[in-house]
C-alpha positions, 0 to 999 in steps of 0.5 A: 636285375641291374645288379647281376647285369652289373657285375656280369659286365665288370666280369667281362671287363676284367677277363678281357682286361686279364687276356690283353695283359697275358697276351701282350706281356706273356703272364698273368696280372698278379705276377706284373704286380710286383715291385720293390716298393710297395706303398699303402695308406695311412690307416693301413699296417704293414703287417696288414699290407704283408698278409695281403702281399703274401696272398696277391694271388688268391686275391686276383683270383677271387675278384672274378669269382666274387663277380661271377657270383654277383651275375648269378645272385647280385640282388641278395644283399650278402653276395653283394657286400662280399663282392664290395670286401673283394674288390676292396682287397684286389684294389689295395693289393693290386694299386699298392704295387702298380700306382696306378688308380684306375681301379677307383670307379670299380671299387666305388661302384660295388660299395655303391651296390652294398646300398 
């Protein structure tokens, strides 16, 4: 099935993107992304961003999770919308901290998959 072939592929993307980072810098993701300034959207609160700054961890971790449950039952429609929430959590999380924006095809992507 193309869902469960996609999320299966995301999930190895991001285990060997996690591996790179903890074998070059000696942590894992989750810790790098720290910073004094955390920047968020517009229409998000700052009591929305500090619950998701005070659950940085859980969130990493459920993104693997989430897309490993997407390789096993990717063509049920539930599976994939809890996958879209996750990935939308670790993106705001993990971007508010970093900048960086190379998240953004993943995070379209498993909206896409919603539909």
């Amino acid at each position: 099935h193309a869902h469960a072939s996609w999320y299966a592929l995301q999930l190895s993307a991001v285990l060997l993107w996690w591996a790179l980072i903890k074998r070059k810098t000696g942590k894992h993701l989750y810790s790098l992304c720290s910073s004094s300034v955390i920047t968020r959207p517009s229409w998000l609160s700052r009591e929305a961003l500090t619950l998701l700054v005070s659950h940085k961890r859980q969130i990493f971790l459920a993104l693997p999770a989430a897309l490993a449950a997407g390789a096993f039952a990717g063509q049920h429609a539930p599976v994939r919308l809890l996958i879209a929430l996750v990935v939308s959590l670790y993106h705001l999380s993990e971007s508010s901290h970093t900048n960086r924006h190379g998240e953004y095809p993943v995070l379209y992507t498993a909206w896409a998959m919603v539909l």
